[in-house]
MARNU-41532 format. One record per residue: z negated, x negated, y of N, C-alpha, C, O in turn. Coordinates in steps of 0.02 Angstrom, whole numbers, plus 50000, padded with zeros to 5 digits. Example, Ala and Ser with C-alpha at 12.3 -4.5 7.8 and 13.67 -1.06 7.14 Angstrom:
2
496104934049716496104938549775496104934049835495774928849834 496464935849888496434931649947496064935550002495984933050057 
//
This chain:
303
468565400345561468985395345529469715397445534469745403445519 470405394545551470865394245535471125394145461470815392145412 471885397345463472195396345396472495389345358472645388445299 472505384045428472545380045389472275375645354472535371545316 471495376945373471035373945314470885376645275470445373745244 471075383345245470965386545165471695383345163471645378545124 472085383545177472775378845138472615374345118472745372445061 472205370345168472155364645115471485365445055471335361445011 471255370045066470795368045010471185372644970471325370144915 471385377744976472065378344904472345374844875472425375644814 472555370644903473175365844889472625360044842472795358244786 472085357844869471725353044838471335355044795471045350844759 471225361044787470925365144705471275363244660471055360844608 472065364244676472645366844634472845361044610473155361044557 472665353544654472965347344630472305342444616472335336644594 471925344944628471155341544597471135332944619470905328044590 471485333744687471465327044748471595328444794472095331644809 471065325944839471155325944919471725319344927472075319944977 471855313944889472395311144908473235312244884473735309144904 473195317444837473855322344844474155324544874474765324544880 473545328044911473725332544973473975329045013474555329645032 473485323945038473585317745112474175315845088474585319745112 474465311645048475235310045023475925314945046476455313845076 475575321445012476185327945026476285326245119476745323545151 475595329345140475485329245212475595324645264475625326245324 475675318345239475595313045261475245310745314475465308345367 474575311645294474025309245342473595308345281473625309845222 472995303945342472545303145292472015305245236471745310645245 471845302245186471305306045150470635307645162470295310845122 470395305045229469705303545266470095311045278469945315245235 470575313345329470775318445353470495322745321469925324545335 470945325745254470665329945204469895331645187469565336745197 469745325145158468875326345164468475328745218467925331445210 468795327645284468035330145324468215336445343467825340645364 469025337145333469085345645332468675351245297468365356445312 468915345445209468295352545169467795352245187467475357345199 467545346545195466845345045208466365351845284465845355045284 466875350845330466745355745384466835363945380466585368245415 467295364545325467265372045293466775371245264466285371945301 466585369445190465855370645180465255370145192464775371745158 465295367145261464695368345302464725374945345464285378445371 465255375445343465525383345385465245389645353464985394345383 465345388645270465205395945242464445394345193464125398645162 464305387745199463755386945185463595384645087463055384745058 464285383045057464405382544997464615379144994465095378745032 464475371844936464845366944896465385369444859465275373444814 466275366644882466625370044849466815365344812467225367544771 466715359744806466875352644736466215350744744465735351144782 466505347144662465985341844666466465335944616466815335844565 466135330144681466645324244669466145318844637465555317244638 466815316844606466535308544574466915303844606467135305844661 467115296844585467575293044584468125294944556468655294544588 468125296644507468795298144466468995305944476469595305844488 468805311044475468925318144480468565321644518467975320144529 468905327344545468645332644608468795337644575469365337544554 468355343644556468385348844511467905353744574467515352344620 468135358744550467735364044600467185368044559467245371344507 466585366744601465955371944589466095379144559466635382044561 465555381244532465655388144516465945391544578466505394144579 465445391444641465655394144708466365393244717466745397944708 466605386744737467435384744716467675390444676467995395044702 467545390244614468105393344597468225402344612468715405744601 467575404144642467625411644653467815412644724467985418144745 467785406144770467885406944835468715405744832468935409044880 469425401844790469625401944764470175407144743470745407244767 469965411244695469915417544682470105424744720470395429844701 469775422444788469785426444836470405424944875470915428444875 470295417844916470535415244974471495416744944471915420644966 471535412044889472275413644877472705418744885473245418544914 472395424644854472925431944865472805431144950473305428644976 472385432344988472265433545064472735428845098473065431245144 472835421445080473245418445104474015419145100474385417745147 474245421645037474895423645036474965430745054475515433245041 474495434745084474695439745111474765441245205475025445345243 474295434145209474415432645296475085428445291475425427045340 475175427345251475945421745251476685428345247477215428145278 476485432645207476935437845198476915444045266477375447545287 476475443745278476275447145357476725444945405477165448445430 476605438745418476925431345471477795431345470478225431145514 477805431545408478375432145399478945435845388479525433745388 478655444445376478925449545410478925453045462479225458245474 478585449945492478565452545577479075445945609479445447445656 479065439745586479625436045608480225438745596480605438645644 480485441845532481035443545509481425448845547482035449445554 480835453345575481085457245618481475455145697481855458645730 481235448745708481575448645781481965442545776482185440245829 482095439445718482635434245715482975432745660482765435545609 483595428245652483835428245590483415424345559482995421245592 483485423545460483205419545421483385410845449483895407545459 482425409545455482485401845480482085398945436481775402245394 482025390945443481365389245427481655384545358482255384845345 481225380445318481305376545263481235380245208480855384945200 481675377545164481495384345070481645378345044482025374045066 481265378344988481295372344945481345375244884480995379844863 481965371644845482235372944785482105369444749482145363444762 481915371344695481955367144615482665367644580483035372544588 482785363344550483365364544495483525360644448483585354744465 483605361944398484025355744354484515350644372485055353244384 484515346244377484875339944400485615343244384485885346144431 485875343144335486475344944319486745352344361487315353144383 486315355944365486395362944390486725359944467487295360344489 486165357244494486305354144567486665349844590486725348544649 486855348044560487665342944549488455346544545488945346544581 488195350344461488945354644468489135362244511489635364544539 488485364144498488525370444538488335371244611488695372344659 487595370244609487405373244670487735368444718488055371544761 487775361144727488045357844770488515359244825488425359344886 489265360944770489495364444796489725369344825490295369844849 489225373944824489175379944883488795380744945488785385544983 488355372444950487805371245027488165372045062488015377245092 488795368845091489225370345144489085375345160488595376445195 489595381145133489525388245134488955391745160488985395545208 488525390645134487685393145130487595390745210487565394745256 487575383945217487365381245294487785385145340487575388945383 488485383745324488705386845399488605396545405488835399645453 488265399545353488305405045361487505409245393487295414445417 487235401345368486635402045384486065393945416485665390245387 486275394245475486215385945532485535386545532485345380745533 484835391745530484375390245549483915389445504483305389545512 484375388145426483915386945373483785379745342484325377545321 483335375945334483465369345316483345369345227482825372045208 483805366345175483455366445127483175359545092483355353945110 482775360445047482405356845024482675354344948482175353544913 483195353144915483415353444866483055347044810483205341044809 482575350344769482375346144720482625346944660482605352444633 482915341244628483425339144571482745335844535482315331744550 482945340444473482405338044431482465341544358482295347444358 482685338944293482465340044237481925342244211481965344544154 481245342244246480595343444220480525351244247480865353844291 480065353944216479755358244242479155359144291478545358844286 479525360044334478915358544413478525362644387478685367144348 477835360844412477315367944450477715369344510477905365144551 477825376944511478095380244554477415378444631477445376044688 476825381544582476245381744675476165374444675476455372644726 475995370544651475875361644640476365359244698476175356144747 476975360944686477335358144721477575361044778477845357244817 477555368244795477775371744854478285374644845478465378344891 478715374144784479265376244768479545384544790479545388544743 479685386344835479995393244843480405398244813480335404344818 480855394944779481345396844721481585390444665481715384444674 481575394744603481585386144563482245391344512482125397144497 482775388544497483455389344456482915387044360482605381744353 482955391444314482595388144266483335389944225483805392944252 483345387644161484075387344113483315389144050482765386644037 483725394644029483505396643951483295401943955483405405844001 482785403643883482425411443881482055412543960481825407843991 482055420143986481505422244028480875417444003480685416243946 480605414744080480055412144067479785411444136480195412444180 479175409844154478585410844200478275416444222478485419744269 477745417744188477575426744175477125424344259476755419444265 477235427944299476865429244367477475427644435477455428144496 478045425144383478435427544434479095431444440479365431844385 479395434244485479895438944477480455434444459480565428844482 480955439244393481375430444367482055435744377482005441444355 482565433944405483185437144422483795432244389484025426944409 483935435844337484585431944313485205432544344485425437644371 485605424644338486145423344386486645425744339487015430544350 486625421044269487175422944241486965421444168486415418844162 487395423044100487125422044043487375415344025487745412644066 487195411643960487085404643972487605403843886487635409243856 487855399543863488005399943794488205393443780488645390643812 487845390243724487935380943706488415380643647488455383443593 488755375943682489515373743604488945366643593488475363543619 489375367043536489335357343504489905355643501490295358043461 490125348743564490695348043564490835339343538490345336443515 491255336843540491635329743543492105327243561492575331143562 492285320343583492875319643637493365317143565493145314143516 493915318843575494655316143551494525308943530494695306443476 494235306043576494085296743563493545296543522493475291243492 493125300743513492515301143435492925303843370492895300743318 493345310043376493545310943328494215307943293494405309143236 494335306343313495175299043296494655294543288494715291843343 494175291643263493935286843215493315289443178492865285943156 493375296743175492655299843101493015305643098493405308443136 492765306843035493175313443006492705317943038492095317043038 493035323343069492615328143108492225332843049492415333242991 491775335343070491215338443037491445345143017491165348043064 491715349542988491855356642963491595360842960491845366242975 490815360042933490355366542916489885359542987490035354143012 489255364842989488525363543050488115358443008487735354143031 488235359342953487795353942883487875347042900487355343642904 488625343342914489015339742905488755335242991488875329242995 488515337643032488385335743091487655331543070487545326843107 487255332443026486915327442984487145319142962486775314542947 487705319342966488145312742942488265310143012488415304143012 488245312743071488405309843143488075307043180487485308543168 488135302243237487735299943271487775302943323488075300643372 487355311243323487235316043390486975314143467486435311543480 487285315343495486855314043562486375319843580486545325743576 485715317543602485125322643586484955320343659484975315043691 484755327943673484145326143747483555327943746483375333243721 483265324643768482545324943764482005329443780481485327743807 482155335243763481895342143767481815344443692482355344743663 481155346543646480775351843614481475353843564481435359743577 481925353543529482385358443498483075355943513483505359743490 483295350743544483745347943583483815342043529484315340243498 483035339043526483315333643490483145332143419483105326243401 483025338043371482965335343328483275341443266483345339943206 483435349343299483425354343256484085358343306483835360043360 484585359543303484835364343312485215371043272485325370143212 485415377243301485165382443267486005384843281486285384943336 486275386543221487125390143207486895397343190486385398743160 487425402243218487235408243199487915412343182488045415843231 488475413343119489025414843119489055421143129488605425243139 489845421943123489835428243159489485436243137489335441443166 489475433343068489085439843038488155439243034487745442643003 488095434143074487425437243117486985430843059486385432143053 487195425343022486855421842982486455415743012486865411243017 486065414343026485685408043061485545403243006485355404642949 485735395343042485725389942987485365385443041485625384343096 484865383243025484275377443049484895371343054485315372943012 485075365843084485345360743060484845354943103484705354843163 484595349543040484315343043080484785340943097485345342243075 484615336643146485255330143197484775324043209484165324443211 484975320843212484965314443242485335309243260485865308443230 485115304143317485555300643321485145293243360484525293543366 485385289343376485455283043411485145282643482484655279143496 485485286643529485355287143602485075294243610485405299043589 484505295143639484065299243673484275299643733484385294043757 484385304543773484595306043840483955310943885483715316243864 483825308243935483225311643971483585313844040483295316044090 484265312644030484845316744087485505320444066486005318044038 485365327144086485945330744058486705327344077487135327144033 486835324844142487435322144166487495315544120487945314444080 487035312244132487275307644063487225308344004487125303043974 487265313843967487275314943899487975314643888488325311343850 488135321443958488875323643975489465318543968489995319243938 489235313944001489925306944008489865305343922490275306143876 489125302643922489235300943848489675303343802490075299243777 489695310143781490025313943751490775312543771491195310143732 490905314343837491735312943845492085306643833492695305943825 491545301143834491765293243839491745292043742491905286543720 491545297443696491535295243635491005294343608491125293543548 490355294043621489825292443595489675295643542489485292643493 489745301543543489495306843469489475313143487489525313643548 489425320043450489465324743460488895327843509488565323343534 488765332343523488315334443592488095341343587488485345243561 487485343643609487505350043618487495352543694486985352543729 488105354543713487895356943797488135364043819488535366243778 488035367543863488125371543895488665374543916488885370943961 489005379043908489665380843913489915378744004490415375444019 489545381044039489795381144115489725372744130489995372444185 489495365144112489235361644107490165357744102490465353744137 490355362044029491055357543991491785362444006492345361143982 491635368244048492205370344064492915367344084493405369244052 492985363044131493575359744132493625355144079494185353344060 493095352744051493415346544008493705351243923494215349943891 493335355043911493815358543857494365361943883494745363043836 494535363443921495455365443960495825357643947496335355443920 495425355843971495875350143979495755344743923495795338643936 495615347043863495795342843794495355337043811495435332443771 494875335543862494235330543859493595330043794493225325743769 493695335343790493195339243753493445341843677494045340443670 493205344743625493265348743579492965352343562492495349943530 492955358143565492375361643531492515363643460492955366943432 491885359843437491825358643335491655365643291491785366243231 491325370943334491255374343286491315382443330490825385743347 492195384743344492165389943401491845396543374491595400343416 491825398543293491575404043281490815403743282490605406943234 490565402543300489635401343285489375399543370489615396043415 488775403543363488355404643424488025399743430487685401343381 487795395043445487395389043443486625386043500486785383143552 486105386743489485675386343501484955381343494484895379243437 484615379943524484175376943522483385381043481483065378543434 483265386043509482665389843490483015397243491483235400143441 483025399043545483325405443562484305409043590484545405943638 484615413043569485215412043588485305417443648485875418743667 484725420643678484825426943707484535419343772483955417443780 485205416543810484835410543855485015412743932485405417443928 484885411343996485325413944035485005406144096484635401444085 485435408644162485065404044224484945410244265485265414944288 484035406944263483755412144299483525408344371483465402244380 483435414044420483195413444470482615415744461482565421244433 481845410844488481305411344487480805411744576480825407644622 480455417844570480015417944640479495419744633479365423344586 479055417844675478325422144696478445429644681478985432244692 478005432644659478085440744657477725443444719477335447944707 477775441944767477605445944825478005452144844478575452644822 477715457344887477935464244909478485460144963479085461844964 478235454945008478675453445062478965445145087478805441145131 479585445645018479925440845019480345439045082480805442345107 480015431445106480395430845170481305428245171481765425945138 481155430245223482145432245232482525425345234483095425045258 482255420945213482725414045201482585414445136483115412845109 482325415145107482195415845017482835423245013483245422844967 482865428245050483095432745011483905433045038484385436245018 483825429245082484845425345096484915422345049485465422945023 484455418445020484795413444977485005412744903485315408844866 484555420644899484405422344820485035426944804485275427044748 485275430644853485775435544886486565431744867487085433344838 486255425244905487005421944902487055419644830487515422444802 486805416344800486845412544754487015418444703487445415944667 486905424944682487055430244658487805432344656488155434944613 487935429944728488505433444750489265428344722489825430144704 488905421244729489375415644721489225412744628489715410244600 488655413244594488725411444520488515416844474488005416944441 489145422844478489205427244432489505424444380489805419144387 489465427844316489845428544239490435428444262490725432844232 490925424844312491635426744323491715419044357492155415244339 491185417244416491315410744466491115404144383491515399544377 490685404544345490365401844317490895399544259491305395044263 490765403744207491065404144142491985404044155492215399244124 492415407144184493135409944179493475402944196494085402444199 
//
């Protein structure tokens, strides 16, 4: 048997449809099926068992499974350091990122990245949610907040720190808020994330933490448009320091409460870079992880 029919039956364990796959792949789902179908006549084991509605894998499945995965990312890590050796980093890397991230930041450094590196194509997925990293193929995914995805190696870019701010045109018609209490009386702009929209967390300087509820009117399920909101007047905001940098220079912005650390759940937050933990990271993943290190330090970011 070839590797690329345990790919696909990886891939169709992992997404519990042969027409997932066919979609990603873009061929058909007859395709898919008579593939598995001809591997498990190959090794002599039912590795699903299908209904109409769901494809779940056999006991066999899941121990055959088990196996095949590590073996497959280690012929992939094989493949791809013996390529590394006789040419520069080529090939497709597909990124995850926060919509906002990939807008203000990373955007503008592809130029750069391309012409320094012509034989790499990228894959840039803009997205608020939290991908499945294997679900989706994702190679490197940018995450914002506490360390998180235990199985993979997480490399922080830079540290992260949230004001609560308001534009000049909100506060010239409401009396601005003084103490974190007082943001109770406002119509907050909240996004639609766990801690975002209903509880945020003040911590003064002598180390005191104050719970504050918020609410408000408009729910935002996009960081860039929370962003305008806020500058156009809508209500106070909780965002990200690297996010509102020019607009607090430039008096767009206010920030309501400069002595106090401000937070959602946790204040220890950063943007991390997320990967596979393999021994042999291929060399378009490790240009790119390299660069992005090199270009959004605590100095390109924050200053």
């Amino acid at each position: 048997m070839d590797t690329s029919t345990l790919s696909l039956f990886v891939e169709a364990a992992r997404r519990r449809s042969f027409s997932a796959v066919a979609r990603i792949r873009n061929v058909e789902p007859s395709s898919i099926s008579r593939a598995i179908a001809a591997l498990e006549a190959e090794i002599g084991v039912r590795l699903f068992q299908r209904t109409t509605r769901s494809l779940e894998l056999t006991e066999g499945g899941k121990l055959y499974l088990e196996r095949i995965e590590p073996l497959l990312g280690e012929i992939e890590s094989a493949r791809t350091a013996a390529i590394d050796l006789t040419r520069r980093p080529t090939g497709r890397l597909r990124v995850a990122c926060p919509l906002a991230f990939s807008v203000l930041l990373l955007a503008p450094l592809l130029g750069t990245f391309q012409r320094a590196f012509p034989a790499i194509t990228l894959d840039i997925v803009s997205s608020d949610s939290e991908l499945d990293l294997v679900a989706e193929r994702i190679d490197i995914a940018i995450r914002l907040g506490p360390r998180q995805e235990v199985g993979y190696v997480g490399t922080r870019l830079f540290p992260t720190r949230y004001r609560v701010v308001a534009s000049p045109i909100y506060l010239k018609n409401t009396k601005p808020p003084e103490v974190p209490v007082e943001l109770s009386k406002h119509p907050c702009l909240v996004f639609d994330l766990p801690g975002y929209r209903d509880q945020w967390l003040f911590r003064t300087p002598a180390g005191e933490i104050e719970r504050i509820a918020v609410s408000g009117a408009i729910v935002f399920s996009n960081a860039l448009a929370l962003h305008s909101a806020a500058v156009a007047g809508a209500g106070p905001a909780l965002v990200a320091d690297w996010k509102i940098r020019d607009e607090l220079a430039g008096g767009r912005l206010v920030d309501l409460f400069p002595y106090h650390d401000v937070a959602t759940s946790d204040f220890d937050t950063a943007a991390w870079l997320l990967y596979p933990s393999r021994a042999q990271l291929p060399a378009k993943a490790r240009v790119f992880i390299d660069f992005l290190r090199g270009h959004l330090t605590d100095q390109h970011v924050i200053s």
